[in-house]
One Martini backbone bead per residue (centre of mass of N, CA, C, O) as a GRO file, in nm:
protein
  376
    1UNK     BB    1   1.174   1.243  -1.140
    2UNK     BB    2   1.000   1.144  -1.429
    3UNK     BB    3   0.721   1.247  -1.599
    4UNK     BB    4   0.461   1.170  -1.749
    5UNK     BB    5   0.206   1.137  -1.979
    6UNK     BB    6  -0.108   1.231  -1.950
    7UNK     BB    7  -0.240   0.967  -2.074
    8UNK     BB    8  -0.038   0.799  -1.880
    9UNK     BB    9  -0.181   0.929  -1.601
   10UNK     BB   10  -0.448   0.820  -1.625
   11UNK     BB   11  -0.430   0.536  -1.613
   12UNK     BB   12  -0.311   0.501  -1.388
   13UNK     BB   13  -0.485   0.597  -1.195
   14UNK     BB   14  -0.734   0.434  -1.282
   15UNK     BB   15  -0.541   0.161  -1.163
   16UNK     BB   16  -0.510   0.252  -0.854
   17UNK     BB   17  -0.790   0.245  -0.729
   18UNK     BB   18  -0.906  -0.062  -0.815
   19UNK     BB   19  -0.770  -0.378  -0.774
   20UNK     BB   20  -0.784  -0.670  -0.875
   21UNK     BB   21  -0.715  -1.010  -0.854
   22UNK     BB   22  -0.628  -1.223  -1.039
   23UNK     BB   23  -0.943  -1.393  -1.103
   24UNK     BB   24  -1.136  -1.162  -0.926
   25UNK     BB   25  -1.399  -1.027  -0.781
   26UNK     BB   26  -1.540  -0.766  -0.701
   27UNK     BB   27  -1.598  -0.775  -0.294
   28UNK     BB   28  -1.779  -0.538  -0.137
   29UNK     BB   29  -1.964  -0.698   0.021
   30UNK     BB   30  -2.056  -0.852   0.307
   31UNK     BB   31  -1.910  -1.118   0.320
   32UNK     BB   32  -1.618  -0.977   0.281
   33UNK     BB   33  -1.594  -0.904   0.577
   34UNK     BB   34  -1.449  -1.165   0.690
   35UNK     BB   35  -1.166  -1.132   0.550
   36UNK     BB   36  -1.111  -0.836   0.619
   37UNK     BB   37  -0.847  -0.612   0.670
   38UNK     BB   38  -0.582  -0.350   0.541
   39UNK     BB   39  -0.394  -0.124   0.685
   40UNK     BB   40  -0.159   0.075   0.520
   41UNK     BB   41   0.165   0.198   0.631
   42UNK     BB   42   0.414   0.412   0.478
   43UNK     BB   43   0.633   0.382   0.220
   44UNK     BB   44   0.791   0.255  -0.099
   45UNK     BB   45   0.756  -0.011  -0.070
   46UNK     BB   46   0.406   0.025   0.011
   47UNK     BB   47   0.338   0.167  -0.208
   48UNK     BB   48  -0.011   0.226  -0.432
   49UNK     BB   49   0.009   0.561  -0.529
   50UNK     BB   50  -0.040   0.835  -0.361
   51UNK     BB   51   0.184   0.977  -0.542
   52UNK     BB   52  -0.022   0.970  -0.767
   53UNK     BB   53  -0.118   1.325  -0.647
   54UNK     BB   54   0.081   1.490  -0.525
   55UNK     BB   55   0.346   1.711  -0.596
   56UNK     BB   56   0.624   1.505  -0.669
   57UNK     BB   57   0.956   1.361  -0.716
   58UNK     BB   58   0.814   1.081  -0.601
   59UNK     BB   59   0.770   0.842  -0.868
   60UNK     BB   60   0.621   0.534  -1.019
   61UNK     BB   61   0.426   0.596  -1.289
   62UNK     BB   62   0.700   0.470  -1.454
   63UNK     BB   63   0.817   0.340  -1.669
   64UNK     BB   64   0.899  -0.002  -1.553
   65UNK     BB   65   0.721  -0.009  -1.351
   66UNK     BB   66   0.475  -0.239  -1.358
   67UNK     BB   67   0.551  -0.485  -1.579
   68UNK     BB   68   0.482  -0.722  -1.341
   69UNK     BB   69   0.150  -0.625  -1.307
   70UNK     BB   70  -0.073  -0.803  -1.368
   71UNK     BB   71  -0.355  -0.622  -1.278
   72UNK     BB   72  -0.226  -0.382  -1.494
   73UNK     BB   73  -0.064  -0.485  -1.751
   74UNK     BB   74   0.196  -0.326  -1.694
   75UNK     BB   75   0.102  -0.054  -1.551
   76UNK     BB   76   0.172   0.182  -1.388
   77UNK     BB   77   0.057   0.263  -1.024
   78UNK     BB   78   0.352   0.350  -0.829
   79UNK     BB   79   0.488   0.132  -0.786
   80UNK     BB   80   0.843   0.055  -0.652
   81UNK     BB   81   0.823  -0.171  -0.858
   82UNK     BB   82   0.753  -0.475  -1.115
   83UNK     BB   83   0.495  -0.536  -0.897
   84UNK     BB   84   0.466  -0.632  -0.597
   85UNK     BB   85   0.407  -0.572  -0.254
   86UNK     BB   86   0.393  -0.709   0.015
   87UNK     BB   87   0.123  -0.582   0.108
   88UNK     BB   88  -0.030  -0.728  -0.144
   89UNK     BB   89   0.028  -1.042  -0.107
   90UNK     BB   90  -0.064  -1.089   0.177
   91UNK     BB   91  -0.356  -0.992   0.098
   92UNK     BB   92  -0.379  -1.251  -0.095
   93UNK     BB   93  -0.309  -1.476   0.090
   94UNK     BB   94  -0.578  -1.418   0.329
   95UNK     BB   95  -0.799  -1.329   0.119
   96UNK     BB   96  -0.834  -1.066  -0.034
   97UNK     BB   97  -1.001  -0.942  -0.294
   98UNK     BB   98  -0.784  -0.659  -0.296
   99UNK     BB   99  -0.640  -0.440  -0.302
  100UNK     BB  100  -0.537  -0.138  -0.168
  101UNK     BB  101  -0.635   0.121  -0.138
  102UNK     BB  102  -0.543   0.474  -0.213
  103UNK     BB  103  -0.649   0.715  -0.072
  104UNK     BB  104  -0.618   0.937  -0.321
  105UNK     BB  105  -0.834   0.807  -0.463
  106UNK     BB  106  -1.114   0.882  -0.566
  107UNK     BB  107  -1.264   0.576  -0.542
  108UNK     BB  108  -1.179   0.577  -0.206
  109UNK     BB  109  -1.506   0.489  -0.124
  110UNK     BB  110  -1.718   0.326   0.052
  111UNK     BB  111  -1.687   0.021   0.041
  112UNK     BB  112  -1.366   0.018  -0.052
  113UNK     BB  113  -1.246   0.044   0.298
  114UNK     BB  114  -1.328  -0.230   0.435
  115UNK     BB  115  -1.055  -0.423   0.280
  116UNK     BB  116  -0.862  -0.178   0.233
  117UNK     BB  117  -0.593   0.078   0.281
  118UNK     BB  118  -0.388   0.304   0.163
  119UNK     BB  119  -0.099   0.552   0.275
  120UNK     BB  120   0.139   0.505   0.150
  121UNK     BB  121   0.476   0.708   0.084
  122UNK     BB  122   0.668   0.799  -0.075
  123UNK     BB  123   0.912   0.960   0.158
  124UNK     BB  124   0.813   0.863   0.409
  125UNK     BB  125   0.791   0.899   0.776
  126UNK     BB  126   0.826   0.960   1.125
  127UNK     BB  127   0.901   1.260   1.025
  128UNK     BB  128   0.791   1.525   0.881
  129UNK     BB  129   1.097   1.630   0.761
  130UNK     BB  130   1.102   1.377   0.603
  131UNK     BB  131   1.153   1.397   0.252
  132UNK     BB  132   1.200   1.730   0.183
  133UNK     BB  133   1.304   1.690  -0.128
  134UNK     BB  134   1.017   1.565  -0.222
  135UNK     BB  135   0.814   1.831  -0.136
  136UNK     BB  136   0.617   1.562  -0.114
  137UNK     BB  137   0.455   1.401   0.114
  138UNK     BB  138   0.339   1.120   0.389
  139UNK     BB  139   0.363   1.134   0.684
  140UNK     BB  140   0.249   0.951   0.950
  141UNK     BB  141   0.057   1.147   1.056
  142UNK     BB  142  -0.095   1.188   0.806
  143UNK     BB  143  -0.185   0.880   0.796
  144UNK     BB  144  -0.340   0.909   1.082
  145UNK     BB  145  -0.553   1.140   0.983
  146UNK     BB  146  -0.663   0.994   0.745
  147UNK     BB  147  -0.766   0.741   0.881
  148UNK     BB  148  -0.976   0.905   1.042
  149UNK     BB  149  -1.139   0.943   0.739
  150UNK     BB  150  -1.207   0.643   0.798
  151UNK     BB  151  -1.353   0.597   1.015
  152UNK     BB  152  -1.569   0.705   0.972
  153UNK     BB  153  -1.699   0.575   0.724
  154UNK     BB  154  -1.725   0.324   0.868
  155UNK     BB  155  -1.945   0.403   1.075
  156UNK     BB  156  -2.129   0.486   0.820
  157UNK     BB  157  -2.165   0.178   0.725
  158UNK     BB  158  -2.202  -0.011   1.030
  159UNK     BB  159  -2.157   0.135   1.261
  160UNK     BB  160  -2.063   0.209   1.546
  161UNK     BB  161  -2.030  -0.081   1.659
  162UNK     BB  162  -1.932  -0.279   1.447
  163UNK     BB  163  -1.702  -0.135   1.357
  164UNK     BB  164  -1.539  -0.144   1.631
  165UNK     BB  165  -1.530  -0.497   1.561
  166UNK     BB  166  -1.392  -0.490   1.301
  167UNK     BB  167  -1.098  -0.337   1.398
  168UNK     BB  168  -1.032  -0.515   1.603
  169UNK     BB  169  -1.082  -0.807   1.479
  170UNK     BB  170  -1.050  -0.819   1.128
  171UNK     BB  171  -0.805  -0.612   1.142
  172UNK     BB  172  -0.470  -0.466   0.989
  173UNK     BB  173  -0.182  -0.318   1.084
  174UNK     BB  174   0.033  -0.210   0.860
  175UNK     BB  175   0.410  -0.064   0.933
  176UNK     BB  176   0.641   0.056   0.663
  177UNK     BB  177   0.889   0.272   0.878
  178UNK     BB  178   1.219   0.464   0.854
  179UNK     BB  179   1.464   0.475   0.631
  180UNK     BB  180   1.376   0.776   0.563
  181UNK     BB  181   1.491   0.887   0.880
  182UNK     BB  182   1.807   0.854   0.734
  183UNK     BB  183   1.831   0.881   0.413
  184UNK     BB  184   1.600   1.149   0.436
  185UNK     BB  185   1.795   1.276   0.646
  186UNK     BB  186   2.029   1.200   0.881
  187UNK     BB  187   2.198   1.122   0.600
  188UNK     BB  188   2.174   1.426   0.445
  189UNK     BB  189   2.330   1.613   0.253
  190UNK     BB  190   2.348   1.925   0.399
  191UNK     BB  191   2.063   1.925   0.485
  192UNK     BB  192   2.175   1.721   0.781
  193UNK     BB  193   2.413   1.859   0.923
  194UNK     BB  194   2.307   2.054   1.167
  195UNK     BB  195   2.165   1.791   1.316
  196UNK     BB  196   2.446   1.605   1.317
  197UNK     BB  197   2.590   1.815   1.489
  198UNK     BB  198   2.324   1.850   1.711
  199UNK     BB  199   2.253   1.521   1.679
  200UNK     BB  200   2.256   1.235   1.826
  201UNK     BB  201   2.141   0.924   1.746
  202UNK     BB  202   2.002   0.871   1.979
  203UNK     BB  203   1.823   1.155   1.969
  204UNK     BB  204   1.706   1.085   1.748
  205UNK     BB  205   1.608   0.756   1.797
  206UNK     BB  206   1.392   0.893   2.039
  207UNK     BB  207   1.218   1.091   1.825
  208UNK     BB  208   1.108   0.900   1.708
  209UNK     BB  209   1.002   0.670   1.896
  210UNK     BB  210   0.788   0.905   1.995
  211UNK     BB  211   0.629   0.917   1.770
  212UNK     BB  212   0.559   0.668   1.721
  213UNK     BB  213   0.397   0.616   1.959
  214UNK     BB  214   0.176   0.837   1.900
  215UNK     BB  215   0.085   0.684   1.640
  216UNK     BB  216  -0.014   0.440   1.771
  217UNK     BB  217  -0.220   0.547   1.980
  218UNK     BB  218  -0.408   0.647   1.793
  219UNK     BB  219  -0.480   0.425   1.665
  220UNK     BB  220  -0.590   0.269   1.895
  221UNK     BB  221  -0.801   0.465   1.949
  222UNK     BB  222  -0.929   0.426   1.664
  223UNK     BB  223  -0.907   0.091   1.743
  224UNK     BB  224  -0.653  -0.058   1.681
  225UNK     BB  225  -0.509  -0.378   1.759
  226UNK     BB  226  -0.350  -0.545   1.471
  227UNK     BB  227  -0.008  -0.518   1.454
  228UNK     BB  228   0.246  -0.450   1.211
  229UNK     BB  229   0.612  -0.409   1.267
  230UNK     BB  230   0.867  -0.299   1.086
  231UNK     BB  231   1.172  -0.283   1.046
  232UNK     BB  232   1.504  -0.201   0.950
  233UNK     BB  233   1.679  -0.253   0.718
  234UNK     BB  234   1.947  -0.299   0.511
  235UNK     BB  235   2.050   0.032   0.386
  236UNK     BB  236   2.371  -0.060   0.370
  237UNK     BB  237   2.297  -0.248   0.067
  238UNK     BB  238   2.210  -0.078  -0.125
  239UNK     BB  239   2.300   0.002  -0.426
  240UNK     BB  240   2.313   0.337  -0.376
  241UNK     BB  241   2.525   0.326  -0.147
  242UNK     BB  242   2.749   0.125  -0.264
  243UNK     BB  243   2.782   0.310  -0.515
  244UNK     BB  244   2.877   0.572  -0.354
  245UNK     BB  245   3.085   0.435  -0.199
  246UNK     BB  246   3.271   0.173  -0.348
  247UNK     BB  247   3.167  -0.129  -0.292
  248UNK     BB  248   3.244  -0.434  -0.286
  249UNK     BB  249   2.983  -0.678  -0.334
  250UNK     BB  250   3.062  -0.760  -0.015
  251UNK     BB  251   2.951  -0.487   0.079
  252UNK     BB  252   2.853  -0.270   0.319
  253UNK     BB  253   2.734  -0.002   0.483
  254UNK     BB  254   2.767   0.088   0.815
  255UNK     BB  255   2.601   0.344   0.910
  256UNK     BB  256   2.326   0.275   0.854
  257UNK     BB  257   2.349  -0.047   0.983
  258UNK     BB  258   2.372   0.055   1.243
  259UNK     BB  259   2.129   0.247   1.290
  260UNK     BB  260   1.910   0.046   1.229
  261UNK     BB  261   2.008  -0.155   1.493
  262UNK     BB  262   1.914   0.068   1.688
  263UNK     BB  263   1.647   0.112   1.620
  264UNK     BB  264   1.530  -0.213   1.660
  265UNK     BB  265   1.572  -0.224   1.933
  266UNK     BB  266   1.369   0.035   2.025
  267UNK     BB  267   1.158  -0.149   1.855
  268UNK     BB  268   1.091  -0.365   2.056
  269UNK     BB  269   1.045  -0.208   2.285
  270UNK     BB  270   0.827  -0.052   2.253
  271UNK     BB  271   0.619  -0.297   2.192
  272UNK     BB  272   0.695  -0.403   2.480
  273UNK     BB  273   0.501  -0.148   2.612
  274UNK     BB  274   0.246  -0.147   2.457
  275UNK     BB  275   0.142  -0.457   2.530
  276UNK     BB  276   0.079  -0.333   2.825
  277UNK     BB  277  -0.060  -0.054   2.801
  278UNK     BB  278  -0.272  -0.155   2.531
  279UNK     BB  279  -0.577  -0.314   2.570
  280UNK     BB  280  -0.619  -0.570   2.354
  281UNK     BB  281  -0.312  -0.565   2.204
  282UNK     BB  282  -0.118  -0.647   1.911
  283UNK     BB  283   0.226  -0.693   1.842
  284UNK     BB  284   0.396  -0.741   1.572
  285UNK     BB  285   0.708  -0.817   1.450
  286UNK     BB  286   0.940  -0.778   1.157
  287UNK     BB  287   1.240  -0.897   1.100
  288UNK     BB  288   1.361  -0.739   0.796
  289UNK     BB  289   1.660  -0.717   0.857
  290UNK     BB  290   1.717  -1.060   0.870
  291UNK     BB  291   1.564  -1.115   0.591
  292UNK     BB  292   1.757  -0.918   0.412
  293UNK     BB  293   2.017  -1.051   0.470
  294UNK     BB  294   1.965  -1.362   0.428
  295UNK     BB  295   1.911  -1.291   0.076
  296UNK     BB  296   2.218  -1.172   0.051
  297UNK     BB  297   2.377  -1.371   0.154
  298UNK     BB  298   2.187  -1.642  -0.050
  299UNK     BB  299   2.086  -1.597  -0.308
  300UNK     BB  300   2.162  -1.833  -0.463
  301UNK     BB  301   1.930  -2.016  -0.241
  302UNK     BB  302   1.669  -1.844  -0.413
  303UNK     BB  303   1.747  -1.799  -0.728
  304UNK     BB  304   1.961  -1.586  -0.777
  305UNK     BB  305   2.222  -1.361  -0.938
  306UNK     BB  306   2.183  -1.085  -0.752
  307UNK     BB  307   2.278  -0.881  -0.447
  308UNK     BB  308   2.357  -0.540  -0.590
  309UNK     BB  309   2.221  -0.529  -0.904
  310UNK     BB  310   1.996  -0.349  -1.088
  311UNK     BB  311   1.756  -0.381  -1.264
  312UNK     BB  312   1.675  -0.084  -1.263
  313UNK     BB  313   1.877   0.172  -1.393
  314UNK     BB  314   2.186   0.441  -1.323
  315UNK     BB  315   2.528   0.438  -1.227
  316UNK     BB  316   2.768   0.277  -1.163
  317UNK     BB  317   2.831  -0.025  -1.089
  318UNK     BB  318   2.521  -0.090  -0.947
  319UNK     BB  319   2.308   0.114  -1.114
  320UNK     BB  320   2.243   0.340  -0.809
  321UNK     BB  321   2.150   0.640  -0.878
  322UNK     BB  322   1.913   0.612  -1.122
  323UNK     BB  323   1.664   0.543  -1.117
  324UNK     BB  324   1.366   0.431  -1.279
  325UNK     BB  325   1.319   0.449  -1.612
  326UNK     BB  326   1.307   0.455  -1.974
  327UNK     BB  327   1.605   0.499  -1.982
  328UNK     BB  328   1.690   0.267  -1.816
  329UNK     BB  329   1.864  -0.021  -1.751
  330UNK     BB  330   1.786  -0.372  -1.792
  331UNK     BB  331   1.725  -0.662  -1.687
  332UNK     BB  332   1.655  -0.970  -1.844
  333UNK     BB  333   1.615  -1.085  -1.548
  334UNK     BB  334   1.376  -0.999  -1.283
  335UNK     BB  335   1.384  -1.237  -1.077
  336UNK     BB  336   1.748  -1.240  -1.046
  337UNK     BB  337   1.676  -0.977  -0.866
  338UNK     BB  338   1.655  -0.872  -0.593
  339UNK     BB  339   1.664  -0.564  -0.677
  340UNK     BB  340   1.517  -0.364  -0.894
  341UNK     BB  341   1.645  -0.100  -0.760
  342UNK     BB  342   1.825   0.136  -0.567
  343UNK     BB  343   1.601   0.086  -0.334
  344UNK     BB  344   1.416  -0.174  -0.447
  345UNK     BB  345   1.251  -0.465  -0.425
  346UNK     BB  346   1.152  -0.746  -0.603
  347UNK     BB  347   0.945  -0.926  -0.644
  348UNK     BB  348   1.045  -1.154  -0.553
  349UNK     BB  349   1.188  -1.101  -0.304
  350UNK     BB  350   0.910  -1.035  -0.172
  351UNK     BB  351   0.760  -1.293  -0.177
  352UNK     BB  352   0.933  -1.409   0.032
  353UNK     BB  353   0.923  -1.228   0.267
  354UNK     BB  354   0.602  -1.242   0.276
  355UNK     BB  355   0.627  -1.586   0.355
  356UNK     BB  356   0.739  -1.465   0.654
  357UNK     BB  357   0.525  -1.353   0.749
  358UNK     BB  358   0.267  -1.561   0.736
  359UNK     BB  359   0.449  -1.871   0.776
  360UNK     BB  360   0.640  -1.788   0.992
  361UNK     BB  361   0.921  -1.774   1.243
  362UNK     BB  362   1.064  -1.603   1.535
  363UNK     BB  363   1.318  -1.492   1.326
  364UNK     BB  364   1.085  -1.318   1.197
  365UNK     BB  365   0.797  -1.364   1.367
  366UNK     BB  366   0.647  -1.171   1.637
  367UNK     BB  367   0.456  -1.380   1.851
  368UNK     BB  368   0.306  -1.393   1.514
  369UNK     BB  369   0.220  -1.482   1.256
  370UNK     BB  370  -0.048  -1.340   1.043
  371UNK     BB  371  -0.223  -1.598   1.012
  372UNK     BB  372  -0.272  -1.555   1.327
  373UNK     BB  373  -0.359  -1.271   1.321
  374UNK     BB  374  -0.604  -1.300   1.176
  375UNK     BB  375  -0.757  -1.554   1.380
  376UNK     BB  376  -0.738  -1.417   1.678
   0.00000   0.00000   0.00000
């Protein structure tokens, strides 16, 4: 991807460090502890800037990435939509007075770490290994290592019972990863041939959700309650995957849809393993697989125009190949395309998700929507 020039990469920074939500005062007195936290671990779906500080190939903080986040003035911070990400728009639901601040923010200190963090990094999995393409990323590990880090911080500011009271019953933490554990890994040509040829899928997601598993219980000691995780989108359907195929607009890719529903499946026992052995954990799956098949089925029941073509990028029938970034032609309406770029979800799209997430029903969400685990 494409590096921006140096005057607009300080606004950048500056504008992910702590970003309120438009019309609303940065409030991280006591007051706002009632409202609770959001500590968000994930790729590039939820990464809210981590990458602009980063010296990786992927990030997102190029124009027009962020032309359509009211906070930030249309200016690119990170996010790889053009606009909120799901994980903002939760929190503004929720009633969080500012969206998530991404960790590796200088200004990321002190009480603004109360209200919620962001760990997720484009390009990151489950897997250390995963997204090595992209030379620099934080996978699942390391953002578990960071937590860690602000978890004494938090320690710091309330008190060690406070803390552990704040972290267990007021807090969400919320993961959004696994996608790059397929495509910027196990599918990934080259890179993983010799792993495909001498590893099936099997024990690929076995190794998967066994670091899951230790990743989630680190959590659970450092305190975390409080948890949802999304499973593995249909990413044999993004525009990238469709055009390096060469399939017709109503075709997906089978394997990477195969991987991801085997993937799914031992994702849900999971998480009903850890909520028997982890006593006082809330584990909510967020089955977010058939919540984008059903807007790509039926986009034109949701006000789209297109649930194959990138709205920003360049090459190929769906406009697939290069990322979105200055050259990329865009498309006239942003609001009319389920997907933003080649990969990732537009503000309208994560929208819809994202009320799915707050205040849907066990289709989408279970064993309770975000609403009810927040004031569980």
């Amino acid at each position: 991807m494409a590096w921006i020039r140096p005057r607009s990469l300080i606004l950048a920074l500056l504008l992910a460090n702590a970003i309120c939500f438009p019309g609303k005062a940065d409030d991280t007195g006591d007051d706002s502890l009632g409202l609770g936290a959001s500590y968000i671990f994930g790729d590039s779906l939820v990464d809210a800037g981590n990458n602009n500080y980063l010296p990786t190939l992927s990030r997102a903080n190029i124009r027009p990435n962020g032309i359509d986040f009211a906070a930030s003035g249309g200016i690119p911070t990170g996010r790889y939509t053009n606009g909120r990400t799901i994980g903002d728009i939760v929190g503004e639901e929720l009633g969080q007075p500012h969206y998530a601040v991404p960790f590796l923010a200088p200004n990321t200190t002190g009480r603004a770490v109360l209200t919620g963090v962001n760990y997720a990094s484009g390009g990151g999995g489950i897997l250390n290994a995963t997204g090595r393409i992209f030379v620099n990323r934080l996978s699942m590990d390391i953002q578990v290592d960071y937590f860690n880090i602000t978890r004494q911080q938090i320690d710091q500011l309330l008190g060690s019972s406070k803390a552990k009271e704040y972290l267990m019953k007021k807090s969400i933490f919320s993961i959004t990863i696994g996608a790059n554990d397929f495509l910027n890994n196990y599918m990934l040509p080259v890179l993983s041939m010799g792993a495909r040829i001498s590893e099936t899928p099997d024990a690929f997601i076995d190794d998967m959700i066994s670091h899951l598993r230790d990743q989630l219980t680190r959590l659970y000691k450092l305190d975390a309650r409080k948890f949802i995780l999304a499973n593995v989108g249909p990413i044999g359907c993004i525009p990238y995957q469709k055009t390096i195929n060469q399939l017709s607009p109503d075709e997906c890719v089978d394997l990477p849809n195969k991987l991801a529903k085997q993937y799914n499946g031992r994702l849900t026992d999971l998480l009903a393993e850890l909520t028997d052995n982890l006593p006082g954990s809330t584990f909510v799956h967020a089955n977010v697989y058939d919540m984008v098949m059903e807007v790509i089925t039926n986009y034109d029941k949701y006000g789209f125009e297109t649930a194959n073509q990138a709205c920003c990028g360049n090459g190929g029938q769906f406009a697939g190949i290069v990322p979105c970034g200055p050259t990329s032609s865009m498309c006239s309406d942003r609001s009319k395309h389920v997907f933003w770029d080649p990969y990732h979800p537009s503000e309208a799209a994560n929208v819809i998700l994202a009320k799915q997430l707050i205040d849907g029903d066990s289709r989408y969400i279970s064993p309770m929507n975000l609403r009810k685990l927040r004031d569980l």
